[in-house]
C-alpha positions as semicolon CSV with decimal commas, in nm:
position;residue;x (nm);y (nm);z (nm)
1;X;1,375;0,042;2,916
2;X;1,617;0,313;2,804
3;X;1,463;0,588;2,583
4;X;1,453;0,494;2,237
5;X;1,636;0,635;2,014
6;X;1,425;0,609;1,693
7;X;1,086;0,802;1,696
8;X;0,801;0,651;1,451
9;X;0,498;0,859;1,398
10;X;0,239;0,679;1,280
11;X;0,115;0,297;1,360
12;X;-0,036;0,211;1,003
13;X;0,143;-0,091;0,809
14;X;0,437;0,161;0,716
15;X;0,504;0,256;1,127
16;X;0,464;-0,108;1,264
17;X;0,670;-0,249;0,955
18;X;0,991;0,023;1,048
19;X;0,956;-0,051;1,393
20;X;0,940;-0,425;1,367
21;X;1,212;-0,416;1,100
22;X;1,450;-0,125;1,300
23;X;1,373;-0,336;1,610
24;X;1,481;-0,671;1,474
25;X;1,819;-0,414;1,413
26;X;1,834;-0,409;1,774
27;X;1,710;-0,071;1,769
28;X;1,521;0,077;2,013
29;X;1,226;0,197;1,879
30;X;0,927;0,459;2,012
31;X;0,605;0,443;1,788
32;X;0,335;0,776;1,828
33;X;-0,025;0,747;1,645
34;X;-0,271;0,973;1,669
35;X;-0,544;0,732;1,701
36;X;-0,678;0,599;2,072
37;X;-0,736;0,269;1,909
38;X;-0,653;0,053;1,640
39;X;-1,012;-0,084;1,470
40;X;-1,124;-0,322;1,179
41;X;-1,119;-0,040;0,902
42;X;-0,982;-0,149;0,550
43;X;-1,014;-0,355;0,249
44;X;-0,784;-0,662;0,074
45;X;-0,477;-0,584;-0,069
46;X;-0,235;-0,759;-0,288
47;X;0,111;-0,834;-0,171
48;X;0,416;-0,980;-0,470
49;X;0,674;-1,181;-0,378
50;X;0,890;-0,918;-0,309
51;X;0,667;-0,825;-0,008
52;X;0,595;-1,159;0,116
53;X;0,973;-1,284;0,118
54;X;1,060;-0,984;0,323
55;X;0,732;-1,079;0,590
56;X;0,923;-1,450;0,578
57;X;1,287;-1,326;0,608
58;X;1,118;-1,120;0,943
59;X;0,978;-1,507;1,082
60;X;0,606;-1,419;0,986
61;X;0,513;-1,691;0,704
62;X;0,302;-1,908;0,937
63;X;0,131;-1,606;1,049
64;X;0,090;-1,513;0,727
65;X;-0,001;-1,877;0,597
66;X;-0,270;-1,863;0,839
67;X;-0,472;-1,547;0,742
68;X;-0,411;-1,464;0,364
69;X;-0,517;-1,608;0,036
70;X;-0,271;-1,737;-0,183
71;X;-0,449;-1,701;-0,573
72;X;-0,346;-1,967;-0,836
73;X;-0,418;-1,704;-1,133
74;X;-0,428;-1,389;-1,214
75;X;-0,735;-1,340;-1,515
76;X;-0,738;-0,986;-1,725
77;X;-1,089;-0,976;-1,873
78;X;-1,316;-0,717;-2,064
79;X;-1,564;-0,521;-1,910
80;X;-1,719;-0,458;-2,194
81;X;-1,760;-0,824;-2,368
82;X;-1,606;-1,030;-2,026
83;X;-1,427;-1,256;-2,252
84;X;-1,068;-1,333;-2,097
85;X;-0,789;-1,143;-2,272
86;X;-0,452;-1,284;-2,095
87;X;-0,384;-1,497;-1,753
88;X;-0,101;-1,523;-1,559
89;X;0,005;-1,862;-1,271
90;X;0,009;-1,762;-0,958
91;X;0,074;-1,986;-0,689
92;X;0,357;-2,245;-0,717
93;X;0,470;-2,078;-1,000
94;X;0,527;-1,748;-0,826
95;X;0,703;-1,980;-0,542
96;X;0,942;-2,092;-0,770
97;X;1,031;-1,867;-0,971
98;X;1,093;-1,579;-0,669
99;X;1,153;-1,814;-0,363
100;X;0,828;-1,639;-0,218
101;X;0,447;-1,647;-0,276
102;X;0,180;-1,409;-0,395
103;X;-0,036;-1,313;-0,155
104;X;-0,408;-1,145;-0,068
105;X;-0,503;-1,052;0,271
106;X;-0,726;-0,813;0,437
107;X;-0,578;-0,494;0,541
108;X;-0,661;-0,523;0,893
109;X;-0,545;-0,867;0,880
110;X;-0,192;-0,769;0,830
111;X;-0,170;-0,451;1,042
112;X;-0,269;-0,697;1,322
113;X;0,013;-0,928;1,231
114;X;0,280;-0,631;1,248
115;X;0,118;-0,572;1,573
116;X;0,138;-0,920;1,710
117;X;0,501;-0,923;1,573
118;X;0,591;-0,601;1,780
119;X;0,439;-0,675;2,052
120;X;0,620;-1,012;2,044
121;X;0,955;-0,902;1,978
122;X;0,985;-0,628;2,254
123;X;1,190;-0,304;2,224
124;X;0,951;-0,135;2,106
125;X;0,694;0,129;2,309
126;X;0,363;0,186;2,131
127;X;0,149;0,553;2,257
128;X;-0,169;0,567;2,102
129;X;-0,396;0,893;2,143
130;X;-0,049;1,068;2,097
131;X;-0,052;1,310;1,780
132;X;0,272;1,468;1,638
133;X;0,221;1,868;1,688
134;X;0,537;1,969;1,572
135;X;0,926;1,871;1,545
136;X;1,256;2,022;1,597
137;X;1,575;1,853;1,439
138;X;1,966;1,953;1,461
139;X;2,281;1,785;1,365
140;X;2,429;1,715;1,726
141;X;2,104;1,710;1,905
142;X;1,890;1,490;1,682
143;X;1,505;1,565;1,694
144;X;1,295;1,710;1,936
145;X;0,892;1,599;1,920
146;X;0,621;1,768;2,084
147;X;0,296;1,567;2,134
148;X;-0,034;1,593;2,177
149;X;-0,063;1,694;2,513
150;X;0,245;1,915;2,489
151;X;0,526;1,624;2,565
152;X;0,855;1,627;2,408
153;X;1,015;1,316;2,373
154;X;1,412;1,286;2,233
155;X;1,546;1,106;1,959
156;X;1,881;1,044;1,727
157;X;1,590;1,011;1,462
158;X;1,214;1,057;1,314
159;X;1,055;0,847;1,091
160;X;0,758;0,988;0,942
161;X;0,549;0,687;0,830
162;X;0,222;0,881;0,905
163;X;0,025;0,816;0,553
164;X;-0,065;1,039;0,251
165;X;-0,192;1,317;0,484
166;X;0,148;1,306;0,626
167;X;0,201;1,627;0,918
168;X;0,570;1,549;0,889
169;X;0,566;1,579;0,542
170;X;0,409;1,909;0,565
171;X;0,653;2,059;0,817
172;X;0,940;1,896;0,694
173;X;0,877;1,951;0,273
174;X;0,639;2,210;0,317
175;X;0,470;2,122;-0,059
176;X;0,085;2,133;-0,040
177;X;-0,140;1,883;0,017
178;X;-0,217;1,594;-0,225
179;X;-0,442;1,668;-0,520
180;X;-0,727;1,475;-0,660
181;X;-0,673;1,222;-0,939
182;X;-1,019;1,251;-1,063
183;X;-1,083;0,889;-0,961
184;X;-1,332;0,707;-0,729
185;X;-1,253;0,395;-0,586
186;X;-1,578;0,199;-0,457
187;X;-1,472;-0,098;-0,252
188;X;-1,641;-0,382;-0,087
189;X;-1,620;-0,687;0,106
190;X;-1,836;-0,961;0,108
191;X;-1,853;-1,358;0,262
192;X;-1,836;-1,609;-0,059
193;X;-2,072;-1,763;0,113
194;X;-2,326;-1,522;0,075
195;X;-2,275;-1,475;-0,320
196;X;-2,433;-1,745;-0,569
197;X;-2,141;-2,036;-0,659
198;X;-2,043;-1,880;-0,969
199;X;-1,959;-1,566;-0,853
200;X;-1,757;-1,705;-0,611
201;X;-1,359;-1,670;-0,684
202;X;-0,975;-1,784;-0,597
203;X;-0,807;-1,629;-0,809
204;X;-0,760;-1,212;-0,915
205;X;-0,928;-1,113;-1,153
206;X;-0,908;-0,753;-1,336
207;X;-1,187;-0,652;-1,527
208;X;-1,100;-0,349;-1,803
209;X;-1,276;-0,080;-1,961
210;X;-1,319;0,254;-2,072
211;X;-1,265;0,503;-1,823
212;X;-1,273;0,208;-1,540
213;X;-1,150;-0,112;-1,408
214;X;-1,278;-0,368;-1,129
215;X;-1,071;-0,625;-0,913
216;X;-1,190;-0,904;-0,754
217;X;-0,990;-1,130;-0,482
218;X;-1,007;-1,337;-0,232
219;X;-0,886;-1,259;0,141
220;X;-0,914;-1,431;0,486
221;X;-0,779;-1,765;0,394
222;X;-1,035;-1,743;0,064
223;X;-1,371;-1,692;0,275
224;X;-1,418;-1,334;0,188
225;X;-1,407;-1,146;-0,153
226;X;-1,257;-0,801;-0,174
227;X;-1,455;-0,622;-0,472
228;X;-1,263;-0,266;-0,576
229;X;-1,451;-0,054;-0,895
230;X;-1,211;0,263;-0,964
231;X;-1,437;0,502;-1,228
232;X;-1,331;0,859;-1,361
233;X;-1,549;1,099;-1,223
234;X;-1,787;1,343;-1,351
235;X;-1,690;1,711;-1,411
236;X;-1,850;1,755;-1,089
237;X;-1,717;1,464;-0,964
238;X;-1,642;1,620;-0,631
239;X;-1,985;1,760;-0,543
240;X;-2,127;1,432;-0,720
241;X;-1,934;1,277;-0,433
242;X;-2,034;1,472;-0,129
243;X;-1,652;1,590;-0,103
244;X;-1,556;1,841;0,075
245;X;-1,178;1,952;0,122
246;X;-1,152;1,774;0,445
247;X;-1,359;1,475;0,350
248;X;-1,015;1,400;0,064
249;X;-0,859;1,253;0,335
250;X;-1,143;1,027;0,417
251;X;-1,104;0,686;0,239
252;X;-1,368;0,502;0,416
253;X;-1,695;0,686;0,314
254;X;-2,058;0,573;0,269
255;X;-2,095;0,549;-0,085
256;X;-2,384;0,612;-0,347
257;X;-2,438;0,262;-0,481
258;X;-2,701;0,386;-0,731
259;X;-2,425;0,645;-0,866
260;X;-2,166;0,330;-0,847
261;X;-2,429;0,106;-1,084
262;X;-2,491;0,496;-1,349
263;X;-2,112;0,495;-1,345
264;X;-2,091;0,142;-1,501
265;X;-2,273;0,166;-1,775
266;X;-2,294;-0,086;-2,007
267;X;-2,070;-0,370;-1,882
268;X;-2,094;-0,732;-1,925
269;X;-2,385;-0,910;-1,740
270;X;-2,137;-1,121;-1,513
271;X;-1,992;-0,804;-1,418
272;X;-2,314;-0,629;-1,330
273;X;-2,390;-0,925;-1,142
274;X;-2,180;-0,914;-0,942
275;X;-2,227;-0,541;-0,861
276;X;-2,503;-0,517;-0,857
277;X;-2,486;-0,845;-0,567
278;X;-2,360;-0,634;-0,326
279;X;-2,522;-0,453;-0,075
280;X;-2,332;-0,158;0,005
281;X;-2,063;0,048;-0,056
282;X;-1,742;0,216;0,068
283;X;-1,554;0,523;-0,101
284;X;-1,216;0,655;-0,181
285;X;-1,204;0,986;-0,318
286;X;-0,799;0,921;-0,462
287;X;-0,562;1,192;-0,420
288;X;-0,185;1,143;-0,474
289;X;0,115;1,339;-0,570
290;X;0,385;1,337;-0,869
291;X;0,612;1,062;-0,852
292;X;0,969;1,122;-0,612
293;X;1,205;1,380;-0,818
294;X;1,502;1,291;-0,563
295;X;1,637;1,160;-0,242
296;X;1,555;1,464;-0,048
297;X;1,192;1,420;-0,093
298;X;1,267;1,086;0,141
299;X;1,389;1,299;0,415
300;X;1,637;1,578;0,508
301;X;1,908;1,532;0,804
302;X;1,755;1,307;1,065
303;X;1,405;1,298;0,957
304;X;1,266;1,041;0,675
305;X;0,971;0,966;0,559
306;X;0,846;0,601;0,444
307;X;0,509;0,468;0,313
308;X;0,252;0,695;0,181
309;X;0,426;0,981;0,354
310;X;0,688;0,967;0,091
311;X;0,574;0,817;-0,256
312;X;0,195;0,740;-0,228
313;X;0,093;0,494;-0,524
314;X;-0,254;0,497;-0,753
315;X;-0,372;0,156;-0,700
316;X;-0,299;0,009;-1,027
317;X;-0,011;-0,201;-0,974
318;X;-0,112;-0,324;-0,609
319;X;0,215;-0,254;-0,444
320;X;0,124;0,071;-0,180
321;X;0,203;-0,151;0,135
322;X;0,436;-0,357;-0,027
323;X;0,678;-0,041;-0,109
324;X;0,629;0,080;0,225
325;X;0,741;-0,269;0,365
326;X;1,040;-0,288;0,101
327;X;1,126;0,108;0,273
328;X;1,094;-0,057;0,638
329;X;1,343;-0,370;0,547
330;X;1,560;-0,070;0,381
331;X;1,604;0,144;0,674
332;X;1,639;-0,101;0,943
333;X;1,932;-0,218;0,705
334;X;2,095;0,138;0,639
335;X;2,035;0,156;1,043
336;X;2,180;-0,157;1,181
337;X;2,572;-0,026;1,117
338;X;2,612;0,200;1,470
339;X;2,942;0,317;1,370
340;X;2,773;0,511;1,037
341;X;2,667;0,825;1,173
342;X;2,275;0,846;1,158
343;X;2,229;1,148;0,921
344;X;2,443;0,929;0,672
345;X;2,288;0,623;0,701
346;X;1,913;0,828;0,643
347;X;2,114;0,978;0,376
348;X;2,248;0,656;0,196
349;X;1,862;0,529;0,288
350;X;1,733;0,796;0,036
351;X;1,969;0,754;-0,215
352;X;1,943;0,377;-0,268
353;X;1,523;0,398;-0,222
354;X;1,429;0,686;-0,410
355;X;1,493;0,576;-0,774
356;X;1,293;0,261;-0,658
357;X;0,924;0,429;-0,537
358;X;0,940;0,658;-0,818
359;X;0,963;0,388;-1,066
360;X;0,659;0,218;-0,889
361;X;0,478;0,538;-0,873
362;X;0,560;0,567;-1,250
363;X;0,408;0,252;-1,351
364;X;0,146;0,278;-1,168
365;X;-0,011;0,573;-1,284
366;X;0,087;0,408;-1,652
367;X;-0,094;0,095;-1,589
368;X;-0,417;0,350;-1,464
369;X;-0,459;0,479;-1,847
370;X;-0,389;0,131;-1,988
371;X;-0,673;0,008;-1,797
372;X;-0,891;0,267;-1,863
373;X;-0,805;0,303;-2,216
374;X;-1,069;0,358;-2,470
375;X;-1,069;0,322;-2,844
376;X;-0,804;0,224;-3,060
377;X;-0,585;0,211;-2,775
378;X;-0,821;-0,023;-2,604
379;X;-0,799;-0,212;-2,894
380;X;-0,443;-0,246;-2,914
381;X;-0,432;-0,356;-2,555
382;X;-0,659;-0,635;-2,571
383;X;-0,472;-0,734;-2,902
384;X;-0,149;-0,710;-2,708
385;X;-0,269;-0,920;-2,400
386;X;-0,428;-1,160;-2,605
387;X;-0,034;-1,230;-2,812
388;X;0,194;-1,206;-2,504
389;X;-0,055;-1,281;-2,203
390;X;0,215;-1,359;-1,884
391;X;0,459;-1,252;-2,075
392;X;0,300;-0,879;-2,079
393;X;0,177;-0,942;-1,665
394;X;0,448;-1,051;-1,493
395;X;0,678;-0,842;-1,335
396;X;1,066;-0,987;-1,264
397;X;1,185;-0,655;-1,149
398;X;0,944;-0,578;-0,931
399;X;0,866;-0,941;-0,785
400;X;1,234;-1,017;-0,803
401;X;1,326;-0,725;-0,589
402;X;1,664;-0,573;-0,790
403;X;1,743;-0,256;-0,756
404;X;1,522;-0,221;-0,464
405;X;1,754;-0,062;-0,207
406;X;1,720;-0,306;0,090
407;X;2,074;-0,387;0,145
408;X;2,172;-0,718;0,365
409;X;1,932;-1,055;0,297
410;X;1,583;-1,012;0,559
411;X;1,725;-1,253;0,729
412;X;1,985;-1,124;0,833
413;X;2,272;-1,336;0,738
């Protein structure tokens, strides 16, 4: 195998999704992660149509089919009283209307798909246990890596898809770390099985309140329920949390389950229940950084970044992975012309992407204080869901993918 040109640091969903998508370019592709292995470590996550018809335009809906859950409703309901205040059709509906479905699946789930997929479609080298130390770039002699270990290894181009924490970020931006939100994220994943029948759930469901929201769905082909509770912390909320600088980049913690329950307060009894049903408890301490003010802060000459490296999203419109997908599609497609010169296809990458993730990042961090709205302005958005209900959920220009940057059909044709 010839060296690849393209150098992918990081193996999360971001790196395998560039790699699989740059590969399917018939690009060579070389993909470095720190870790020595790949484990089970994660929790559900929510994928629109305008993920899951790029994972079908790259041949992986039977995969797909065969380890997600595909919801028939999305419910928004109180916290405080749990009556229902708007629903939304999932399911067919969403099939119809955007030629794809929505989809819930386990984290680990689909990094193992992107793996499989890889794996499958050779060209592409995987070297675990191999950490980016530091990188060189320059205009005729593209980018120079060294390793963990102290190996260099060539390429026309880097793509940093190496997560919030990003080390390319930091040498190629050079803008601080990410800061604290003030948010805790408590997360959980149970067997149906093991909860009473009417706790038991297919569809999403988004409980609001003051100052916090839950979401419940179901993953592994329905037979597990991801639980996520996102509270505002304390004015101590760091210490309250055992946090330490280094522990921000920790999202899989042991979590205090009595602090979890104190942090509720007084929530509706179906709600509690369902807590409280629970056994334990993982935490995210949620850091992130101001949404994208331009291209450059996608990359700079022959180094990009994608994913969480680049525009990480609060979780309050579910669409982290899928925007790092939607960047993977987009650069295998800015990538696939070999007469463009590389800098200006990264370059034309940026400019077509960037407007994109920042409006994502936008409304997400909009959505976070509708959620956790209190008073009058909780008032006026239960009255609002209540008069437009889908109307005020659904999403055409995110689900329907305009404006998103990604070029030729996933297909290819």
């Amino acid at each position: 195998m010839p060296e690849p040109r393209l150098l992918v640091s990081g193996a999360g969903i971001a790196g395998l999704a560039a790699a699989l998508a740059c590969g399917r370019a018939d690009r060579p592709v070389r993909v470095i992660e720190r870790a020595a292995a790949f484990g089970e470590v994660g929790a559900g996550i929510q994928i629109g149509p305008n993920v899951t018809r790029i994972l079908h335009g790259w041949g992986l809906e039977q995969s797909l089919a065969r380890l997600a859950a595909f919801p028939d409703r999305l419910q928004v309901r109180s916290a405080i009283s749990g009556r229902e205040l708007a629903a939304m059709p999932l399911g067919d509906a969403m099939r119809r209307r955007y030629g794809a479905p929505y989809a819930t699946v386990h984290r680990a789930d689909l990094h193992r798909l992107l793996l499989d997929a890889v794996d499958a479609q050779g060209g592409v080298q995987l070297d675990l246990d191999s950490a980016l130390l530091d990188f060189e770039q320059s205009s005729d002699a593209g980018v120079t890596v060294t390793v963990a270990g102290g190996r260099q290894l060539q390429s026309d181009a880097l793509l940093g898809a190496d997560g919030l924490w990003s080390p390319v970020r930091r040498q190629l931006l050079d803008d601080g770390d990410p800061q604290p939100t003030g948010h805790l994220a408590y997360r959980a994943l149970l067997r149906q099985s093991d909860l009473p029948a009417v706790m038991r759930s297919g569809q999403v469901t988004a409980w609001l309140g003051p100052q916090l929201h839950v979401v419940q769905y179901p993953v592994r082909g329905g037979e597990w329920l991801n639980l996520v509770v996102v509270v505002h912390g304390a004015p101590d909320w760091l210490r309250a949390a055992n946090a330490t600088p280094g522990q921000l980049a920790n999202w899989n913690q042991h979590a205090d389950r009595g602090q979890l329950l104190a942090a509720l307060g007084t929530v509706a009894l179906p709600l509690r229940a369902l807590v409280e049903a629970v056994p334990a408890w993982r935490l995210w301490i949620l850091c992130d950084r101001a949404p994208m003010s331009g291209p450059g802060e996608h990359g700079r000459g022959r180094v990009v970044l994608l994913g969480d490296a680049a525009h990480p999203m609060r979780p309050y419109l579910a669409q982290g992975a899928g925007m790092a997908i939607e960047d993977a599609q987009a650069i295998a497609t800015a990538l696939a012309d070999r007469a463009r010169p590389v800098e200006v296809a990264l370059a034309e990458f940026a400019r077509l992407r960037w407007p994109r993730n920042r409006r994502v990042q936008r409304r997400s961090r909009r959505n976070g204080q509708v959620f956790h709205a209190s008073g009058p302005v909780r008032w006026g958005r239960d009255a609002a869901l209540a008069l437009l209900g889908a109307r005020l959920l659904e999403l055409p220009w995110l689900y329907g993918g305009a404006g998103a940057g990604l070029g030729s059909r996933v297909d290819g044709t």
